[in-house]
LUMLOTOR-952915 format. One record per residue: residue number from 1; residue in three letters; x, y, z of N, C-alpha, C in turn. Coordinates in steps of 0.05 Angstrom, whole numbers, m for minus. Atoms other than C-alpha are relative to their C-alpha. Layout:
<rs>
<r pos="NUM" code="ALA" n_c1="X" n_c2="Y" n_c3="Z" ca_c1="X" ca_c2="Y" ca_c3="Z" c_c1="X" c_c2="Y" c_c3="Z"/>
...
</rs>
This chain:
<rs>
<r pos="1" code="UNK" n_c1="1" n_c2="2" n_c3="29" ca_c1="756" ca_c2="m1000" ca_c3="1426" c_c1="m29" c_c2="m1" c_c3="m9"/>
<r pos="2" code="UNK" n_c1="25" n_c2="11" n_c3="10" ca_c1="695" ca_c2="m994" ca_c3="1390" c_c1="m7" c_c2="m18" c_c3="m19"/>
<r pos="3" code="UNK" n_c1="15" n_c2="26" n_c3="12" ca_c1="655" ca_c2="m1047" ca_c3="1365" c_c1="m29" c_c2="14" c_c3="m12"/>
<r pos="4" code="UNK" n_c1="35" n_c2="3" n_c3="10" ca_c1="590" ca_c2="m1053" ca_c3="1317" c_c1="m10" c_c2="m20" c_c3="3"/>
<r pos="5" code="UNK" n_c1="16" n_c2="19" n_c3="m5" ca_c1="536" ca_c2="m1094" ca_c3="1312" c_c1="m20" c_c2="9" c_c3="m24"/>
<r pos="6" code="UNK" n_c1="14" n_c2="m6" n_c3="24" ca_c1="489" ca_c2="m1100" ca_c3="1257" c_c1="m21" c_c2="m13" c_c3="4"/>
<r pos="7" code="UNK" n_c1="25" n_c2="14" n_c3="m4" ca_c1="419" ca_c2="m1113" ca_c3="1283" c_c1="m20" c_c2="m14" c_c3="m24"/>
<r pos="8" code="UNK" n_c1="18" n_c2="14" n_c3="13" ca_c1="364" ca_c2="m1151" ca_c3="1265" c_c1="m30" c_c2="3" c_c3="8"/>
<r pos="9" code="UNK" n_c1="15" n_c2="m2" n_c3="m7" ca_c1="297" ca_c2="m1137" ca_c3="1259" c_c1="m22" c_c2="24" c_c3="10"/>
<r pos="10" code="UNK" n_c1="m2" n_c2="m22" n_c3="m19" ca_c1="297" ca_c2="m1074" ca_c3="1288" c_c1="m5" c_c2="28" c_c3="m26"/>
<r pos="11" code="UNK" n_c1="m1" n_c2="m27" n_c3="8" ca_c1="287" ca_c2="m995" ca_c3="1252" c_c1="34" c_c2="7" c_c3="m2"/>
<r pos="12" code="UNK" n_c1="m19" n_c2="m9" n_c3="2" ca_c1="358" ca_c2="m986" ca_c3="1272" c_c1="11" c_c2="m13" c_c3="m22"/>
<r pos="13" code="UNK" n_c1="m20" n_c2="19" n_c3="20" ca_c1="413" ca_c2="m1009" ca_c3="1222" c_c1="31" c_c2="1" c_c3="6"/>
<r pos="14" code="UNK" n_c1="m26" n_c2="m6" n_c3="m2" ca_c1="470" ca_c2="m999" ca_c3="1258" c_c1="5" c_c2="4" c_c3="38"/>
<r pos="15" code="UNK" n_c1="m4" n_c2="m14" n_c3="m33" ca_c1="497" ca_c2="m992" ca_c3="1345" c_c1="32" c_c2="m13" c_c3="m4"/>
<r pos="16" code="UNK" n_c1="m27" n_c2="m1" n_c3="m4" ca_c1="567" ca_c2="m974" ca_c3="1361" c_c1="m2" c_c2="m6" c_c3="23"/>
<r pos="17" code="UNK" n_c1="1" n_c2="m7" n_c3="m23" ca_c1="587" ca_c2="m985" ca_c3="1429" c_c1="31" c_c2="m15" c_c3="12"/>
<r pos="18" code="UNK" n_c1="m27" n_c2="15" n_c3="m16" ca_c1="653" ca_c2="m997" ca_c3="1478" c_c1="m14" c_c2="m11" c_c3="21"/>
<r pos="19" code="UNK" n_c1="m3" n_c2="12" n_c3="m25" ca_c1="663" ca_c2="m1039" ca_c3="1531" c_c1="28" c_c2="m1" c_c3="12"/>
<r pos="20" code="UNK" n_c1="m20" n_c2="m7" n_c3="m12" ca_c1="714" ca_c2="m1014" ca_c3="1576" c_c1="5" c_c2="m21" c_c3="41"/>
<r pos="21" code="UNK" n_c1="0" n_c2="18" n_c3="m27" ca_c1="734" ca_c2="m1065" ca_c3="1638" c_c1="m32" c_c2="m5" c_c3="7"/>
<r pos="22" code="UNK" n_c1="30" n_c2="6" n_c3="m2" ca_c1="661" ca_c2="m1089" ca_c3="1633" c_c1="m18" c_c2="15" c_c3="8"/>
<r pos="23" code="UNK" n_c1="15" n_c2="m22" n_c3="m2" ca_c1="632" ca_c2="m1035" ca_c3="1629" c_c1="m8" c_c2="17" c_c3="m27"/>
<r pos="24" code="UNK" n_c1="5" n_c2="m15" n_c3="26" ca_c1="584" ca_c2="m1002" ca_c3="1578" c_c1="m2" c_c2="26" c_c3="m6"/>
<r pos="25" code="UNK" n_c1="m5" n_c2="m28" n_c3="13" ca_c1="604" ca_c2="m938" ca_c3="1537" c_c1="m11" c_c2="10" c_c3="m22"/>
<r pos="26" code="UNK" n_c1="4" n_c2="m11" n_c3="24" ca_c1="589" ca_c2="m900" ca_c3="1481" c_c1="m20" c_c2="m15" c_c3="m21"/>
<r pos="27" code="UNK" n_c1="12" n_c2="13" n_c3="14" ca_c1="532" ca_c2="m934" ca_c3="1457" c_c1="m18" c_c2="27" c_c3="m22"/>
<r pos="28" code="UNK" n_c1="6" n_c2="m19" n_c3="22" ca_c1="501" ca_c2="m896" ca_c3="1391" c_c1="m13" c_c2="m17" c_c3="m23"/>
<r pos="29" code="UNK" n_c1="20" n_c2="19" n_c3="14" ca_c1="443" ca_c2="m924" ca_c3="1353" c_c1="3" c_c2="18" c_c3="m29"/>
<r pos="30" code="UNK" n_c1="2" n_c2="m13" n_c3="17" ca_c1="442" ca_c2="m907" ca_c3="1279" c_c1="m30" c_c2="m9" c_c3="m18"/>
<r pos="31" code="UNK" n_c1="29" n_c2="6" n_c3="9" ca_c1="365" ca_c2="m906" ca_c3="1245" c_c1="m19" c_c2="4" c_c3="19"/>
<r pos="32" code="UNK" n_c1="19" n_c2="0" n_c3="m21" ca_c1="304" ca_c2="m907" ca_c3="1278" c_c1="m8" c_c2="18" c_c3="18"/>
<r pos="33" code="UNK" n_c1="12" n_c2="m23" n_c3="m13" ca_c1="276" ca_c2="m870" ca_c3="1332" c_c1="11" c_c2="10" c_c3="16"/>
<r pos="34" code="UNK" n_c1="m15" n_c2="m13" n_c3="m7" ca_c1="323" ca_c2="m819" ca_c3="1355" c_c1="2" c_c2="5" c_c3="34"/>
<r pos="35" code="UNK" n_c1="16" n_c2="m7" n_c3="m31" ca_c1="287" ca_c2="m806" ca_c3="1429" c_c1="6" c_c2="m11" c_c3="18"/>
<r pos="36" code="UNK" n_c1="m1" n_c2="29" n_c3="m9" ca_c1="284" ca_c2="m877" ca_c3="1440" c_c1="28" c_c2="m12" c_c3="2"/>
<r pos="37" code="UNK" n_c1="m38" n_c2="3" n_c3="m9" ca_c1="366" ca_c2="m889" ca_c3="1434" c_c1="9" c_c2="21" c_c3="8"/>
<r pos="38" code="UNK" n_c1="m14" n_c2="m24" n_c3="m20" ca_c1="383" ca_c2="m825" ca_c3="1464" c_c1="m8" c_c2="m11" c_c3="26"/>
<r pos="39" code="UNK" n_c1="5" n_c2="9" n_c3="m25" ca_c1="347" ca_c2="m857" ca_c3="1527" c_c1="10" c_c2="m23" c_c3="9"/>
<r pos="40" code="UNK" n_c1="m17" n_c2="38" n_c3="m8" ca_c1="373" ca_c2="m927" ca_c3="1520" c_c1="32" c_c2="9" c_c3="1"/>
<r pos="41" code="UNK" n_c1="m34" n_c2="m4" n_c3="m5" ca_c1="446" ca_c2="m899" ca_c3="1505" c_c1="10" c_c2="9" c_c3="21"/>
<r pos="42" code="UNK" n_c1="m17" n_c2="m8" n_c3="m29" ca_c1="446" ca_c2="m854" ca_c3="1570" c_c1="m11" c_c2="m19" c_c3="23"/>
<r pos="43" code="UNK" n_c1="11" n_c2="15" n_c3="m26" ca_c1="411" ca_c2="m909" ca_c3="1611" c_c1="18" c_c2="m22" c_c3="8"/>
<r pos="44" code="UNK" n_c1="m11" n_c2="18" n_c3="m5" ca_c1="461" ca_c2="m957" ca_c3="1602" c_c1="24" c_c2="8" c_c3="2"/>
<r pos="45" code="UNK" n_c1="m24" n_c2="m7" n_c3="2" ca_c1="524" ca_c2="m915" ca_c3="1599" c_c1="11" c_c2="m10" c_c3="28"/>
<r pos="46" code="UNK" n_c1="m21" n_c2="0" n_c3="m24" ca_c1="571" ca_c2="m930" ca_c3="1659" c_c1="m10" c_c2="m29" c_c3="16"/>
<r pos="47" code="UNK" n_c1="8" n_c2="36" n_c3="m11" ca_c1="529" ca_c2="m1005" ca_c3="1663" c_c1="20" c_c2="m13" c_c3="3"/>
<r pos="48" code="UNK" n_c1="m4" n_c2="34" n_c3="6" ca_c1="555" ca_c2="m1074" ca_c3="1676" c_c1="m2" c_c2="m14" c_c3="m18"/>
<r pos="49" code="UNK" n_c1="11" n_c2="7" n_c3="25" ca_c1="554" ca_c2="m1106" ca_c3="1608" c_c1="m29" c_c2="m27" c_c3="14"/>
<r pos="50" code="UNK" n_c1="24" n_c2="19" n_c3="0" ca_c1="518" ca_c2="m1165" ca_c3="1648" c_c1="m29" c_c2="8" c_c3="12"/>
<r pos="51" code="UNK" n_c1="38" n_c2="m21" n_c3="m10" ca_c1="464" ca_c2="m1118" ca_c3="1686" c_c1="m19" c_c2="9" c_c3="m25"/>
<r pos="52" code="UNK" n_c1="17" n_c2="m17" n_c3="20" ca_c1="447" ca_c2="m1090" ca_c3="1613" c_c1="m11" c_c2="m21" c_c3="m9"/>
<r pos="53" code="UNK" n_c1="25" n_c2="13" n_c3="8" ca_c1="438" ca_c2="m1153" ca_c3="1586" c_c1="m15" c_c2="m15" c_c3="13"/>
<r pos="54" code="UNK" n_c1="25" n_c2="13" n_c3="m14" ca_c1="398" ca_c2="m1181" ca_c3="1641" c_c1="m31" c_c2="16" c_c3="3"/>
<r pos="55" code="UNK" n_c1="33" n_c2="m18" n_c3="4" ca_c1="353" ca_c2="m1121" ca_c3="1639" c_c1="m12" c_c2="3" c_c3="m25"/>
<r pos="56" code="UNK" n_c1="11" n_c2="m16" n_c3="30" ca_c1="345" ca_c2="m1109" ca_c3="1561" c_c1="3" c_c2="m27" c_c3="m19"/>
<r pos="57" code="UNK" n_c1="3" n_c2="43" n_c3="19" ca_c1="345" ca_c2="m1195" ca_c3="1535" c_c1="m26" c_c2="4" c_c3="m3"/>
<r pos="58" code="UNK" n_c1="30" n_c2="1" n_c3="1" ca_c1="277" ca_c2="m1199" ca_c3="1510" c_c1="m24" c_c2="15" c_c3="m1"/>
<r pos="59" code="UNK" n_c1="7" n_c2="m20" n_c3="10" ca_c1="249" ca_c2="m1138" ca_c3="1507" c_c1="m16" c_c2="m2" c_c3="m31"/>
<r pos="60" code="UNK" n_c1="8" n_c2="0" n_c3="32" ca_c1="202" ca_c2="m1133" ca_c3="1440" c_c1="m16" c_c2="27" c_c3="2"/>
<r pos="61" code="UNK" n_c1="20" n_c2="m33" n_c3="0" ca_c1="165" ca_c2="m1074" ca_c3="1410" c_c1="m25" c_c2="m11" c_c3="m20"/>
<r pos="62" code="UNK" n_c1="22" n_c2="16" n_c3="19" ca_c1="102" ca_c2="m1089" ca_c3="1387" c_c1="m9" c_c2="m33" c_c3="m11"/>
<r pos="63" code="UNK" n_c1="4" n_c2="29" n_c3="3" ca_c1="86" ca_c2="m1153" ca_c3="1352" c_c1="27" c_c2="m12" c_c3="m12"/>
<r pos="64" code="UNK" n_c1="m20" n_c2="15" n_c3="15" ca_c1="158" ca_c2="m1161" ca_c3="1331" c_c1="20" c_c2="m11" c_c3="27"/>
<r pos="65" code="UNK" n_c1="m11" n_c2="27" n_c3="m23" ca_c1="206" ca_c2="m1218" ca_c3="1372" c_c1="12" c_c2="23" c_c3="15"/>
<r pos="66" code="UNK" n_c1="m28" n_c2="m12" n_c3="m13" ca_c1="253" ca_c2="m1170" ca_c3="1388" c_c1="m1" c_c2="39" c_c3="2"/>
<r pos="67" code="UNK" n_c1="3" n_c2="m29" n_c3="4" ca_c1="267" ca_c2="m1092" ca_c3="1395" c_c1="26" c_c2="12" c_c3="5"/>
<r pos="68" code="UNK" n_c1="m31" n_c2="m5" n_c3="2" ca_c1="331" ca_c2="m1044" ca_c3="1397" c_c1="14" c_c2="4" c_c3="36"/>
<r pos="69" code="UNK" n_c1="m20" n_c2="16" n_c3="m33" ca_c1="346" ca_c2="m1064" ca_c3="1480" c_c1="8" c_c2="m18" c_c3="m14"/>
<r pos="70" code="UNK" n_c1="m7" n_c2="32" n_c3="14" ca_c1="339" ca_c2="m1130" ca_c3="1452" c_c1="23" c_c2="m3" c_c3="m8"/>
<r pos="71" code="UNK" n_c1="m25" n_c2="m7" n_c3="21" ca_c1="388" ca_c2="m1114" ca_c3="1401" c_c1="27" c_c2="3" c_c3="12"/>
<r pos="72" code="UNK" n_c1="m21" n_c2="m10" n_c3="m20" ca_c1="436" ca_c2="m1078" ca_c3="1450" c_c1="10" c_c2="m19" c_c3="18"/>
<r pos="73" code="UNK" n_c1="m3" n_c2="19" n_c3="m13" ca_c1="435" ca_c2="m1136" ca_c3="1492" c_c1="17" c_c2="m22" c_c3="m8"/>
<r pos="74" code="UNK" n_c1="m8" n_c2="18" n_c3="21" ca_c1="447" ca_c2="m1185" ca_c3="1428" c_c1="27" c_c2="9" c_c3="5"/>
<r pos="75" code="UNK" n_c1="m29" n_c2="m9" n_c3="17" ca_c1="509" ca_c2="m1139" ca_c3="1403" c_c1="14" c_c2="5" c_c3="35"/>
<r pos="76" code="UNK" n_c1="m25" n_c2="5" n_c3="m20" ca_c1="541" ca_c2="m1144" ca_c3="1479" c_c1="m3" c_c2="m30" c_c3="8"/>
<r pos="77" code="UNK" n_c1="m1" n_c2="21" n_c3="2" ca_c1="529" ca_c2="m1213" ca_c3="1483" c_c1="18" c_c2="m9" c_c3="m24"/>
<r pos="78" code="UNK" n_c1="m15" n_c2="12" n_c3="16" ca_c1="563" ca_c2="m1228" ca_c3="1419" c_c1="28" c_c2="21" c_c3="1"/>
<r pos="79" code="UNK" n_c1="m15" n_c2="m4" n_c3="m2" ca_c1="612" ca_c2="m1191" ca_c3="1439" c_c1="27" c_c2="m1" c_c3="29"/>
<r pos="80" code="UNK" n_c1="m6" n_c2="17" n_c3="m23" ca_c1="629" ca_c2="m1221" ca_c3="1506" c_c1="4" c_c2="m35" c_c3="m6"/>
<r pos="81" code="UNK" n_c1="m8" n_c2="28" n_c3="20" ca_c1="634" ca_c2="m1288" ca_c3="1454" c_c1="m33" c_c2="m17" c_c3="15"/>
<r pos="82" code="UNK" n_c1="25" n_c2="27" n_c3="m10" ca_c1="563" ca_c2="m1316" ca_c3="1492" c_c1="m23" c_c2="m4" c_c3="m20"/>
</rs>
């Protein structure tokens, strides 16, 4: 089923994404830099939700806290209820 998430902080304004038997799908960034979520969406496709967010927690771009891993990370964490 897909799920959103409505980041924070971030260029994007918007990531869809499934989680199918813990596993990440169809992730699809909406805003921002097109390049940059085409690489993150196929890097994580067929992940572990917990491999993604152990690799992509904390992540920032620039001088801001956070960035759209970060984000990706956030929106499967709140969606795993942690």
């Amino acid at each position: 089923m897909k799920q959103s998430f409505k980041p924070a902080g971030i260029c994007a304004n918007a990531i869809d994404f499934e989680v199918e038997n813990g596993v990440v799908k169809n992730v699809k960034f909406y805003g921002g830099c097109p390049g940059n979520h085409l690489g993150i969406e196929r890097l994580v496709e067929g992940m572990k939700v917990e491999d993604v967010i152990d690799r992509l927690s904390g992540v920032t771009c620039g001088h801001r806290a956070t960035s759209c891993p970060d984000q990706l990370a956030c929106a499967l964490k709140a969606a795993a209820g942690k």
